[in-house]
Phi, psi and omega in degrees: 000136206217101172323317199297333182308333158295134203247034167223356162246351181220106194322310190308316198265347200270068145238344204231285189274142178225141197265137175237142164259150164276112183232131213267321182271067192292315206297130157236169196235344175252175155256080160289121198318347200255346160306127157230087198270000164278000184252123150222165189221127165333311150314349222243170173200106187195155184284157180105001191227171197168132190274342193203151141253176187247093146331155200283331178295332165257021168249325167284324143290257218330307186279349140316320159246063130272275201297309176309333194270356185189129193266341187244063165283107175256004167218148163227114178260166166222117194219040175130181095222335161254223224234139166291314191250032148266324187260054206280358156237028155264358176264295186299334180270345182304299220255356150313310202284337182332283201299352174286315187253014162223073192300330180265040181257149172274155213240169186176113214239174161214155174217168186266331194110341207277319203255341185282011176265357165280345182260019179333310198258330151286004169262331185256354160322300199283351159076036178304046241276352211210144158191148209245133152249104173308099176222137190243348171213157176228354186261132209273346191283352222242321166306295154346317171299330226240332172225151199287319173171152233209120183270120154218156211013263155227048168252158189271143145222164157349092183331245189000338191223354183278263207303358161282303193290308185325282176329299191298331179273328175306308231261325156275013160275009194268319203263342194262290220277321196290296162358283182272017159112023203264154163287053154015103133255130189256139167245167190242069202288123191282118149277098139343113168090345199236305179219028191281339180261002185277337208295323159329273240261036116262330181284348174305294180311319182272345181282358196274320194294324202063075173278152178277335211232149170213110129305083150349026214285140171267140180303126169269138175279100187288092207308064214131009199242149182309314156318331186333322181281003198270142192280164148297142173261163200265141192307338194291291196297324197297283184321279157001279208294309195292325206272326171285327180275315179333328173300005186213335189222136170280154210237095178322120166236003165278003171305157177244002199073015186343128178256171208296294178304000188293160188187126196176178115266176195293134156119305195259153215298150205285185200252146166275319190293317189290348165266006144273351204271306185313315164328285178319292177315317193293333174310314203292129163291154191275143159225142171269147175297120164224125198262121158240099172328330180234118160346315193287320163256095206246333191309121153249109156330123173202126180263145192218144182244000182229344182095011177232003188219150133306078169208071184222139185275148177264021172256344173299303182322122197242008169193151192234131168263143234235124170247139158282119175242001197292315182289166187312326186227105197295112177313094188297136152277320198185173166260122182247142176273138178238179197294131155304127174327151172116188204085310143113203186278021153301309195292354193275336183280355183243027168242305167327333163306311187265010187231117185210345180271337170271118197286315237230118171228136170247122179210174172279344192196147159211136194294177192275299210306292204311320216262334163313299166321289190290340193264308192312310186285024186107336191265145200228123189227139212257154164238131183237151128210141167162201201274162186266326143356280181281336147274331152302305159330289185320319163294284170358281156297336178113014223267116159325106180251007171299359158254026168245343135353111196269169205208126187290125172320135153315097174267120165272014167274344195312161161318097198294189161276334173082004207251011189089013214233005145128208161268129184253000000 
């Protein structure tokens, strides 16, 4: 992995190396005046829009062929269409699988801040290297100006009592990423009239911190925005703003605006196949690909209640039947006895225990603990139904199983995304 390789922190490289984002984060947790994500144009190239979302499984087809399709991709970022840590588990789970099956691809989140000092140490687990922080004001009378109002968990708040808890999660992700070794960029959107003359006095504020990167951005005008009458500042006002904070922070000056979807090098026109391919994918049902990578675990799981169907909850199960899928035909190996229920989540580790020989547990059903736990430990685990016959073949060969995948019901009372996309 060759840090230098980033075409958006390191000017030398964004000519050679391309970037892809996913986007994964349909969700945002603030409202900035200068934002509007419902209107995108294809045509249009600025953060926050974004033509399809992606589920992390179908962010994983889509970026199989964006790296077969442009050979010199060095980064995969996730930087919206909303917030990454409004959405934090399609991002986490997005970017686990990144580092297992592209260990030298570089990882890169961009963020508001608010929600990211709780995954800190899942960020540098996932071997994250790069990460962007939006912070546009350090002064709270000059924020107040800039955002509509601030989500945290599940209350609105105020501009007034939103932006102070806003500072305080920006200012400790900052100080929580550099800890761990991460490469820290703050971006900046320059507002006329609004924060233009402040930009310094966040780059004072951030070199003390030790951000590595400071973006400048100029506000795009954005049509539907609390903002809208606010003009573009001029390359000129830009240049100004940059030659004063450079005393203190080195200066992005290559930006592109990148939109949530971008995939390239900076700057050049979009791929027509890969916007159909992104299209194509978000479309696609989901099955996760599963690879079994490690020998040592050739085992496939299966809770059963007669031994010819998937149709057992793994918490009912007091015994799991054990497949071999490694050989030319699959193979029943045993009945394996597993712990009687109770215990509490002692017992899932001493199911992890007892299956270390399985990459796979296939059931009708799973609690959030067991399946978290067991997930935590390696095991890739399916909700199903049919016969195990046929699902076990299929996993083997590699088989489409979506239409044996059980599928959660559409609760509409849910929190809606606000994002025009339906229930997510």
């Amino acid at each position: 992995m060759n840090i230098e390789n980033h075409p958006c922190f390191n000017a030398n490289a964004c000519k050679s190396w391309g970037r892809v984002h996913l986007p994964v984060a349909p969700r945002c947790n603030i409202q900035c005046n200068f934002c509007n994500r419902k209107f995108d144009c294809v045509n249009e190239s600025r953060p926050g829009v974004c033509s399809s979302i992606l589920s992390p499984f179908q962010a994983m087809e889509y970026l199989k062929q964006v790296v077969n399709r442009k050979k010199n991709i060095s980064v995969v970022g996730i930087a919206g269409p909303g917030d990454p840590f409004a959405n934090p588990e399609q991002t986490l789970t997005t970017i686990e699988m990144i580092s297992k099956k592209y260990p030298d691809m570089l990882l890169c989140l961009a963020s508001n801040g608010l929600n990211l000092p709780e995954y800190l140490d899942d960020i540098a687990r996932f071997n994250v290297s790069h990460v962007s922080i939006t912070i546009n004001a350090i002064d709270l009378a000059i924020s107040e100006k800039i955002y509509s109002w601030v989500r945290f968990g599940k209350k609105s708040l105020a501009p007034g009592q939103g932006v102070k808890l806003l500072l305080e999660k920006q200012l400790a992700s900052v100080a929580g990423l550099k800890e761990r070794g991460i490469i820290v960029k703050v971006n900046t959107i320059v507002l006329p009239g609004i924060n233009d003359h402040h930009v310094t006095d966040i780059a004072k504020e951030m070199a003390k911190m030790g951000v590595d990167l400071l973006n400048c951005m100029p506000y795009y005008p954005n049509e539907g925005s609390n903002f809208a009458h606010l003009r573009e500042p001029s390359r000129e006002e830009i240049a100004k703003i940059q030659a004063d904070a450079q005393k203190y922070l080195p200066q992005m000056k290559h930006c592109k605006r990148c939109r949530a979807d971008a995939v390239g090098i900076l700057g050049e026109e979009p791929d027509k196949v890969l916007m159909e391919s992104l299209k194509t994918c978000a479309s696609m049902e989901e099955t996760p690909e599963i690879e079994m990578e490690d020998p040592a675990r050739p085992h496939v799981a299966v809770a059963t209640r007669e031994g010819v169907l998937v149709n057992q909850h793994l918490g009912e199960a007091t015994e799991l039947a054990i497949y071999d899928i490694s050989r030319e035909e699959v193979v029943l190996v045993e009945q394996r006895e597993m712990p009687r229920p109770g215990d509490g989540s002692s017992r899932w580790q001493v199911v992890a225990d007892q299956l270390k020989d399985c990459h796979l547990i296939l059931v009708s059903g799973v609690g959030e603990t067991p399946k978290a736990l067991l997930t935590n430990e390696g095991f890739e685990i399916l909700e199903v139904n049919g016969l195990i016959q046929e699902v076990v073949d299929a996993v083997k060969n590699k088989q489409n199983i979506s239409h044996l995948v059980k599928r959660a019901p559409l609760d509409c009372r849910a929190e809606c995304s606000g994002g025009g996309m339906g229930c997510m």
